[in-house]
Legacy VTK file of the C-alpha trace (Angstrom):
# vtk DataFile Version 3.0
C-alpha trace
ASCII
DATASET POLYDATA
POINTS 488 float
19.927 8.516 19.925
18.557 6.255 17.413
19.692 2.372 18.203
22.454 1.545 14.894
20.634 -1.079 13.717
17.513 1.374 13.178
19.363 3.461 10.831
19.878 1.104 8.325
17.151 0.559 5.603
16.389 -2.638 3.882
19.198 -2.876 0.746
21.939 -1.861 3.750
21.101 -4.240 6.007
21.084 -7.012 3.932
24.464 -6.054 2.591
25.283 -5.589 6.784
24.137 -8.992 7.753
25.267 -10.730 4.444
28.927 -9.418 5.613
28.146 -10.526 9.196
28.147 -6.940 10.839
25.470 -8.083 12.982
23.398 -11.021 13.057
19.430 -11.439 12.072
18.626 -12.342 15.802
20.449 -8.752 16.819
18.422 -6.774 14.373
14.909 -9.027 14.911
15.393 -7.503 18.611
16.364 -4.189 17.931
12.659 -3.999 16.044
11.330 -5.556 18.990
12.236 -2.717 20.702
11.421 -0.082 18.619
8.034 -1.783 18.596
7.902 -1.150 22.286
8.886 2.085 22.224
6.089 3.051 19.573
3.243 1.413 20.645
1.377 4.431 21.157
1.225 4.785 17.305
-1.269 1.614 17.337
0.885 0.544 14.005
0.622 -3.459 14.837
-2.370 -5.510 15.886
-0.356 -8.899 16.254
3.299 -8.743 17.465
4.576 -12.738 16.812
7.846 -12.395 18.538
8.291 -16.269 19.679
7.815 -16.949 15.649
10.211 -14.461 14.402
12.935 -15.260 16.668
12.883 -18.645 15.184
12.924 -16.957 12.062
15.472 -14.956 12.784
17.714 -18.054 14.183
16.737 -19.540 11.078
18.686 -17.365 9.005
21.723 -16.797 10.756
22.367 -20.686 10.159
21.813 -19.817 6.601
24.193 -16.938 6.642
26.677 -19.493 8.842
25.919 -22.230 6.004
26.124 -19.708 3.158
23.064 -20.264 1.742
21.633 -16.849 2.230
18.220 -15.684 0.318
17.452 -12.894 -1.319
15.478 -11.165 2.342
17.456 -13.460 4.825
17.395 -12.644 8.277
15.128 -8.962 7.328
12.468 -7.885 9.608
9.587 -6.799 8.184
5.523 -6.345 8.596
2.333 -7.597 7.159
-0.781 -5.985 6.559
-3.695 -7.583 7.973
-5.088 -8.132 5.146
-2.513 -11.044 3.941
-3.519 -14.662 5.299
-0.920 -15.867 7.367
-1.214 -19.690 8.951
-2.047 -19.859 12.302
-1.727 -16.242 12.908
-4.750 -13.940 13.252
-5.478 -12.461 10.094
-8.445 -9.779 11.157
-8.658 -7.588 7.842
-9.121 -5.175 10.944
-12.479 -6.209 11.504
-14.860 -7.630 14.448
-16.221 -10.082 11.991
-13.138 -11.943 11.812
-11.628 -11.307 15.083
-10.648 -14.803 16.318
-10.091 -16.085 12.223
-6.664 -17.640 11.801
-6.156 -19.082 8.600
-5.432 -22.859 8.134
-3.315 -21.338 5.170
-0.328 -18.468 4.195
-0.495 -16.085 1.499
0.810 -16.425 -2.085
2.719 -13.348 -1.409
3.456 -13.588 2.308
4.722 -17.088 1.550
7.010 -16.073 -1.280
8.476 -13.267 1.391
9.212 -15.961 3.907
11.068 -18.373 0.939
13.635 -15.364 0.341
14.738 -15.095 3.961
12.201 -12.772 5.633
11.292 -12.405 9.498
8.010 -11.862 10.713
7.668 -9.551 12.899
3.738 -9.278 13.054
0.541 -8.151 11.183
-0.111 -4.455 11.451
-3.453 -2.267 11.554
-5.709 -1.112 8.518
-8.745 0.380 7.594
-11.362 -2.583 7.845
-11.284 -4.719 4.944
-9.163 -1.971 3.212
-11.957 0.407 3.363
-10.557 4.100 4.256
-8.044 6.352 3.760
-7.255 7.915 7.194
-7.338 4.378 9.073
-10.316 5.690 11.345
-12.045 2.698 10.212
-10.220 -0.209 12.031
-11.829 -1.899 14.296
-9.054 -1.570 16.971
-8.802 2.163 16.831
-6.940 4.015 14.139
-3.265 4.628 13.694
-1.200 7.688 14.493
1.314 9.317 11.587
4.587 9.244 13.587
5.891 11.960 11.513
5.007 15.176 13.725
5.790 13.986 17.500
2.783 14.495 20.085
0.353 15.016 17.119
-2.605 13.238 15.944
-2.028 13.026 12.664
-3.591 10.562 9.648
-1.459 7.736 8.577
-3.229 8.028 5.475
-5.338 4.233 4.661
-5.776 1.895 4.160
-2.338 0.389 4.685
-1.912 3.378 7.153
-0.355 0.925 9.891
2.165 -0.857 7.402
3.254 3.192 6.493
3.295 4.141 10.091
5.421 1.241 11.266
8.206 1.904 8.330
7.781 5.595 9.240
8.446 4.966 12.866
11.306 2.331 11.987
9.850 -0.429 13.719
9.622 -2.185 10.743
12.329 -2.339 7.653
9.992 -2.721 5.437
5.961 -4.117 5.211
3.222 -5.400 2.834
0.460 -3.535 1.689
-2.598 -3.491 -0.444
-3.542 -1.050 -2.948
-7.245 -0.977 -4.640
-7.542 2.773 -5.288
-4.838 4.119 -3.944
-3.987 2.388 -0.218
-0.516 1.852 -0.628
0.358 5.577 -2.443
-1.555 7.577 -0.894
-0.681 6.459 3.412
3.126 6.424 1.675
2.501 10.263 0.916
1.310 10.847 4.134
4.485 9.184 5.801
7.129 10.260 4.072
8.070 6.541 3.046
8.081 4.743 -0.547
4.791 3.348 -1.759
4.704 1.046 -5.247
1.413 -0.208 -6.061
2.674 -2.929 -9.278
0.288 -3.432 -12.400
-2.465 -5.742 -11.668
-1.666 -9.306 -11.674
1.784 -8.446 -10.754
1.552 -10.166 -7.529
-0.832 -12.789 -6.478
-4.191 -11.929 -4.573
-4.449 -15.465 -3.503
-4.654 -15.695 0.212
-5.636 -11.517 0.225
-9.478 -11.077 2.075
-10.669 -9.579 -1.480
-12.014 -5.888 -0.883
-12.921 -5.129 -4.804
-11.361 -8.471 -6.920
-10.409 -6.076 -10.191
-8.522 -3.726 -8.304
-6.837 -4.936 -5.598
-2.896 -5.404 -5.754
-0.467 -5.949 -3.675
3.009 -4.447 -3.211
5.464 -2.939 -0.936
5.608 -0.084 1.504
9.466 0.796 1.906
11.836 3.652 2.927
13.437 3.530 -0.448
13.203 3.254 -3.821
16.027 0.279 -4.144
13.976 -1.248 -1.367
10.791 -1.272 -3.092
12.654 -2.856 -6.082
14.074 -5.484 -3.604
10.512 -6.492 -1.773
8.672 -6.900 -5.068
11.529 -8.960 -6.587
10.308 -11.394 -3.922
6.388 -11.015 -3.658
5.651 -10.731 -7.906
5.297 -14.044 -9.668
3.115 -15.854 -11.272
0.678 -18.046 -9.320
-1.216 -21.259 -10.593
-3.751 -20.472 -7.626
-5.052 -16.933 -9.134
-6.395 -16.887 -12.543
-5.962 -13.293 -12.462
-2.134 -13.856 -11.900
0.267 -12.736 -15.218
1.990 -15.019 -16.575
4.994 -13.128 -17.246
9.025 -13.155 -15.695
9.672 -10.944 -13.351
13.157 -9.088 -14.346
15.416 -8.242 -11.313
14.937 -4.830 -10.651
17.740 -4.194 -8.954
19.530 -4.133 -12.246
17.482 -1.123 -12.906
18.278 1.722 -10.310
20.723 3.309 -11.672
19.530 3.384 -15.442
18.824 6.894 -15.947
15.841 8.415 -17.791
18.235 10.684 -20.762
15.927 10.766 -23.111
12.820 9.686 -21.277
9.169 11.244 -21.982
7.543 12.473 -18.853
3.927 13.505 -19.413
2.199 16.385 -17.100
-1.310 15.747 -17.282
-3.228 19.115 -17.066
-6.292 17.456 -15.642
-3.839 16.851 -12.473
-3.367 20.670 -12.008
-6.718 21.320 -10.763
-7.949 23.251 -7.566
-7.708 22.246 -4.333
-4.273 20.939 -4.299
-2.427 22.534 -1.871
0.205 25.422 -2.622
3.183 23.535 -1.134
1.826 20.003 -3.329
2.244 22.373 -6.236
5.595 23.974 -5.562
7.312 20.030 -4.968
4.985 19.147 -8.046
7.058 22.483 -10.555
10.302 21.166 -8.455
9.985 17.321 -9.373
9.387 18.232 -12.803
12.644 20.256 -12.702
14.652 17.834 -11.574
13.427 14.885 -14.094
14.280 18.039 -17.361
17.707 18.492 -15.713
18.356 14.794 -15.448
17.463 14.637 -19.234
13.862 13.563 -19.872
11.530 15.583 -22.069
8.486 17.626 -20.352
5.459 16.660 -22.604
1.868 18.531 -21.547
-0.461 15.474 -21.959
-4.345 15.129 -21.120
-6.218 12.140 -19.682
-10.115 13.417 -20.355
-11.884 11.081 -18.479
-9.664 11.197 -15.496
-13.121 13.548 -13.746
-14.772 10.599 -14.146
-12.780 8.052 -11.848
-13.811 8.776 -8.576
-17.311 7.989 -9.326
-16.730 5.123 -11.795
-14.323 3.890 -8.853
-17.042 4.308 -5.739
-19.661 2.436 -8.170
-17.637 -0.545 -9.160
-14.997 -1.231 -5.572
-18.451 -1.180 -3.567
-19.652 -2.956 -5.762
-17.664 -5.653 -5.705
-17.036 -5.640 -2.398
-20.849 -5.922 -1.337
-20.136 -9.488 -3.478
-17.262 -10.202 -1.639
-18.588 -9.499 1.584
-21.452 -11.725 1.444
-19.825 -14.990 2.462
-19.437 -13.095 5.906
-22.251 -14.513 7.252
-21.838 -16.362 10.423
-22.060 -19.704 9.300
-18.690 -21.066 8.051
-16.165 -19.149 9.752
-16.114 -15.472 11.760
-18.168 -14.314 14.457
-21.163 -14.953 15.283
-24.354 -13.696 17.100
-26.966 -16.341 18.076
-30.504 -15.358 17.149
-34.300 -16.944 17.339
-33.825 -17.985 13.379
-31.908 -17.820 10.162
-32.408 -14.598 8.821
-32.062 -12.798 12.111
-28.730 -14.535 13.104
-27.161 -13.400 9.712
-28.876 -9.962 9.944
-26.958 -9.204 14.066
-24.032 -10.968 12.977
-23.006 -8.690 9.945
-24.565 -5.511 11.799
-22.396 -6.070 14.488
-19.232 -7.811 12.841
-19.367 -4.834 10.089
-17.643 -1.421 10.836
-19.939 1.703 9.695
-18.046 2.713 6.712
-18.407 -1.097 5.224
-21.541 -1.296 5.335
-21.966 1.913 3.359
-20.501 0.497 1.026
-22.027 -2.948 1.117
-25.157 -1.108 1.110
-24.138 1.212 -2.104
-23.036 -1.927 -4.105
-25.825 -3.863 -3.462
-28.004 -0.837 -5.042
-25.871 -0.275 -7.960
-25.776 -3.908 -9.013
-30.035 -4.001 -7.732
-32.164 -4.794 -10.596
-33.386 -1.671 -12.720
-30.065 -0.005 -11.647
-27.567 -2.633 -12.998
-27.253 -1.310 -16.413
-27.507 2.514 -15.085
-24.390 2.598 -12.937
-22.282 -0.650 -12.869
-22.595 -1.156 -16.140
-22.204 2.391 -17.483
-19.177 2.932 -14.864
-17.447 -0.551 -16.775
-18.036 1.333 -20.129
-16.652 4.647 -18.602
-13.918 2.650 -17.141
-12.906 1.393 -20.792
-12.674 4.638 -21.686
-10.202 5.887 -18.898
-8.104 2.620 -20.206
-7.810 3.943 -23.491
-7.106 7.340 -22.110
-4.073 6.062 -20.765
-2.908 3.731 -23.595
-2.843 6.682 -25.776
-0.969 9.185 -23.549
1.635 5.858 -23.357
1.851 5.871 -27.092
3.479 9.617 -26.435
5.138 9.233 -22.998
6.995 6.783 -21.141
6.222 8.054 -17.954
3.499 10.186 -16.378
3.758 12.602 -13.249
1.414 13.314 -11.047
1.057 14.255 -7.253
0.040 11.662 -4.972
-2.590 13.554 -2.858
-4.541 16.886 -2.973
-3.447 17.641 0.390
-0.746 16.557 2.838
-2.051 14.425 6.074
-4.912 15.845 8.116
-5.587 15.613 11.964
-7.332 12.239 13.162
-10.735 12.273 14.714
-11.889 15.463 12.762
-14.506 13.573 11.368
-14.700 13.965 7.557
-17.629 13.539 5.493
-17.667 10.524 3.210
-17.152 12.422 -0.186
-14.282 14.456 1.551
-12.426 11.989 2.498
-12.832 10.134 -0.825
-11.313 13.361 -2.875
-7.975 11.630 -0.607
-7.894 9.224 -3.404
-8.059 11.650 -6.556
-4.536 11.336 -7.939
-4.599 7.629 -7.195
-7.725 6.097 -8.291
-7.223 6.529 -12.189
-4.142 4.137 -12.521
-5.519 1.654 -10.709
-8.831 1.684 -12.584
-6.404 0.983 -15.593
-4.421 -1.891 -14.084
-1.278 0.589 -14.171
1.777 0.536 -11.962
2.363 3.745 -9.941
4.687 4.725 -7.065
4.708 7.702 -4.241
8.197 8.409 -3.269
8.775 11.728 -0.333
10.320 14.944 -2.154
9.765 17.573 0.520
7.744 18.900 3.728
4.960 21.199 3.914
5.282 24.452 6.011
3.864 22.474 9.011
7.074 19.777 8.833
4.133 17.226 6.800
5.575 15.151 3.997
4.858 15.782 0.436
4.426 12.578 -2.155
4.778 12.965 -5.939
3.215 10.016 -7.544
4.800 7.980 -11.185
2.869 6.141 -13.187
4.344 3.728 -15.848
2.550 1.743 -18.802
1.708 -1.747 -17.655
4.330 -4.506 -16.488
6.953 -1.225 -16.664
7.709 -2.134 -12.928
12.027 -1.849 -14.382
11.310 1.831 -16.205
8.892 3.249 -13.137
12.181 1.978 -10.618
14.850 4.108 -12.959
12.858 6.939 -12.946
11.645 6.627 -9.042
15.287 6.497 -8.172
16.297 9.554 -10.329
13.758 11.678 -8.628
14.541 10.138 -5.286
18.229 11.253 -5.828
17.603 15.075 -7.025
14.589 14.930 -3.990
17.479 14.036 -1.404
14.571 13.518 1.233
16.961 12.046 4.351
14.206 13.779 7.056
13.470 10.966 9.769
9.851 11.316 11.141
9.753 12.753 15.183
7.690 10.068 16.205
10.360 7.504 15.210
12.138 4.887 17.584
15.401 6.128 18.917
LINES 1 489
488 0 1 2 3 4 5 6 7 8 9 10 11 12 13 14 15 16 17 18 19 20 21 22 23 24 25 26 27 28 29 30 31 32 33 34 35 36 37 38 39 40 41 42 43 44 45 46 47 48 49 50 51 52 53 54 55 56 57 58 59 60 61 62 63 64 65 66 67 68 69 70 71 72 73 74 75 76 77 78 79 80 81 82 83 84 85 86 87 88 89 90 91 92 93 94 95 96 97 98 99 100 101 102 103 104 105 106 107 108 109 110 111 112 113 114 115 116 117 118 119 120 121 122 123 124 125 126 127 128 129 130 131 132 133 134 135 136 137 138 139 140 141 142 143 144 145 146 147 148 149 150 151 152 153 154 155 156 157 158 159 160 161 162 163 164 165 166 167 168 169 170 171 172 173 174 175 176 177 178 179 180 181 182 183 184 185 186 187 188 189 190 191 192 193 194 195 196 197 198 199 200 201 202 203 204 205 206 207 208 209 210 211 212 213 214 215 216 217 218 219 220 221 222 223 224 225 226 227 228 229 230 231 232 233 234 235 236 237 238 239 240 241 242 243 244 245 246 247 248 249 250 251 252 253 254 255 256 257 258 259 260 261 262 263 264 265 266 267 268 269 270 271 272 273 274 275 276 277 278 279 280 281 282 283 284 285 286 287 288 289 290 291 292 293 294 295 296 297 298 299 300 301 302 303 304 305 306 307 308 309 310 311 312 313 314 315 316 317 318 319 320 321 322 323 324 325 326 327 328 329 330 331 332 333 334 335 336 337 338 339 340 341 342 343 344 345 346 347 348 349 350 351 352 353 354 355 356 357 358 359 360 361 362 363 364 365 366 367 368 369 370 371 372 373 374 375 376 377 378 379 380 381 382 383 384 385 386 387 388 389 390 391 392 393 394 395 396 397 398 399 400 401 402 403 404 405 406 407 408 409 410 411 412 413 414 415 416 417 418 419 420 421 422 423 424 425 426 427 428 429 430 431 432 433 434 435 436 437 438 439 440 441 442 443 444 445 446 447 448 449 450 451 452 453 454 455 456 457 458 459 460 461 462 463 464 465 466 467 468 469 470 471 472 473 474 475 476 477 478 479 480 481 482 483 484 485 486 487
């Protein structure tokens, strides 16, 4: 039987512990447990239980005092890819095995100023690069969803969806740069929202590809999604990328209804290879949105075939920048050799997982001299143009509705080729190549038992409209299935 304290998800908990049902030290433990008892899953790399029963302590003074925070006394996990001081923060990588920041996250630190526990930093593909989480340097991460199996998390934030999955953590932190945080969400049968870029502060995020990466909640709800962004959005001094706009409380939008609403079906999202069950939830979900009173609109997004490749020209790009101050010298591992060149050329070969340095090694060629203007540049222009696709669908639409993935979550260690596993990412990489907020929420199960994601997108900074119209989909969806692989 599953412990009490398991059952409840983040918005009921804090309503639990706010009317002193249990305290933040009972429920910090409880998670401890369930930790424990799936550890097989591989979901966390650091478990920092002397911190968060501080934490935890911490908060039930506040609730005593009553001066309770928006996330007091709420257990949750952190990607590794979120700074945290004096805590290993690994981005899942041998580089930076022994790195522990002198410093905390913009993000992380707003989570802890609302009340939140710790409860550790949890696995990823390395340096966000993946979408099974095969690529960590620890090992990957197990889907909890199908007991006994050996199933894909989905990446890169596969080990923050696998711990919410698994309820050993309420809630977590992930990053999304094509699709990390919607597409492992699919996979898990958990809540995914990827915010518009500049949302949330990078500051204090190892940077993967600097124009696309975002971060933003992984959750078992909709209402907790709205309640974990509440806390990590805001505007930050620190990151010039940062918007400069108020946040509204989007808890005052969940039960706002969509009467009215335009939902557009794009037909370039109706292509083959999506799988027959994908479709059927795909037909249902628009069902459910025309009987709660929104208008079904056929739209088209034309350059959509283009995002994959504009997408694997411009994040490896970037990243092969970003990468570079990996180098042995400052901070990181690093291999002793005879001179210079050679002690930078061992350290990165054998800090540096296989699948980064593909794509250090593709970025440096696109952005190579006589090749600049012939990919990176064209894929900017093309990526313009997939902007403007989307701006004018908005000028139609409110919403858009797509699925989240082409296929539900395949078997680990089947080893993909690269462009396979990249198709993972189809639905996904257009919005963020616009800046666009989008959100996976669970509507089903695939014959084998496999959760099935449908995927909103909203126009930018829409965070409020995307919640009403998550939650209305969530509601007609009534997924209450609780993965096999969870903590009892």
């Amino acid at each position: 039987m599953m412990s009490d304290l398991l059952k409840f998800d983040l918005l009921s908990a804090s309503i639990a512990l706010k009317n002193k049902e249990f305290s933040s030290l009972e429920l910090t433990n409880a998670y401890f447990k369930a930790i424990e008892q799936t550890s097989a899953l591989g979901a966390y790399l650091e478990i920092v239980k002397d911190h968060s029963i501080n934490m935890a302590k911490a908060s039930d003074k506040n609730f005593k005092n009553g001066t309770a925070r928006p996330l007091e006394g709420l257990p949750i996990g952190v990607k590794d890819m979120f700074c945290t001081k004096d805590i290993k923060t690994t981005a899942s990588s041998k580089i930076l095995e022994n790195f522990c920041p002198t410093y905390e996250s913009t993000v992380t630190q707003n989570l802890w100023d609302d009340g939140a526990v710790m409860l550790g930093k949890l696995s990823c593909d390395e340096f966000a690069m993946g979408s099974s989480n095969e690529t960590a340097a620890r090992g990957n991460v197990v889907n909890p969803w199908l007991k006994n199996s050996k199933m894909s998390p989905g990446g890169s934030s596969g080990g923050s969806a696998s711990a919410v999955a698994a309820r050993s953590a309420l809630a977590a932190t992930g990053t999304d740069t094509g699709g990390s945080i919607r597409q492992p969400a699919a996979f898990c049968g958990i809540t995914g929202l990827k915010p518009t870029y500049g949302r949330c502060s990078r500051w204090g995020i190892v940077a993967f590809s600097s124009s696309l990466d975002q971060a933003g909640p992984l959750t078992r709800t909709v209402s907790d999604a709205a309640l974990m962004l509440n806390s990590m959005a805001g505007h930050d001094k620190k990151d010039s990328t940062s918007a400069n706009l108020e946040m509204p409380d989007l808890m005052n939008y969940l039960d706002k209804g969509i009467r009215g609403k335009k939902i557009g079906i794009p037909k370039e999202y109706t292509q083959d290879g999506i799988s027959d069950d994908i479709v059927k939830y795909y037909e249902k979900s628009i069902n459910w949105l025309k009987e709660a009173g929104a208008e079904i609109l056929l739209v088209s997004l034309p350059h959509t075939k283009y995002a994959l490749p504009v997408y694997y020209i411009i994040a490896p790009a970037e990243a092969s920048s970003n990468l570079a101050r990996y180098d042995g010298v400052r901070y990181g591992k690093r291999n002793e050799a005879a001179s210079l060149d050679e002690m930078y050329e061992v350290t990165r070969g054998n800090g540096f997982g296989e699948e980064v340095k593909r794509r250090i090694m593709i970025g440096t060629y696109v952005l190579s001299s006589g090749y600049y203007d012939a990919y990176y540049l064209k894929a900017q222009k093309v990526r313009r143009l997939i902007k403007e696709d989307f701006d004018n669908v908005f000028e139609e639409v409110d919403y858009i509705l797509t699925p989240s993935t082409p296929t539900t979550s395949f078997e680990l260690g089947k080893k993909q080729d690269p462009l396979t596993m990249y198709l993972n990412d189809i639905f996904t990489v257009p919005a963020s190549l616009a800046g666009l907020p989008g959100i996976s929420l669970p509507v089903g199960l695939d014959k084998s038992g496999l959760p099935i994601g449908i995927q909103l997108i909203a126009n930018s900074f829409d965070e409020p409209g995307l919640i009403s119209t998550a939650r209305v989909l969530e509601r007609s969806a009534e997924f209450n299935f609780i993965a096999d692989g969870a903590a009892k």
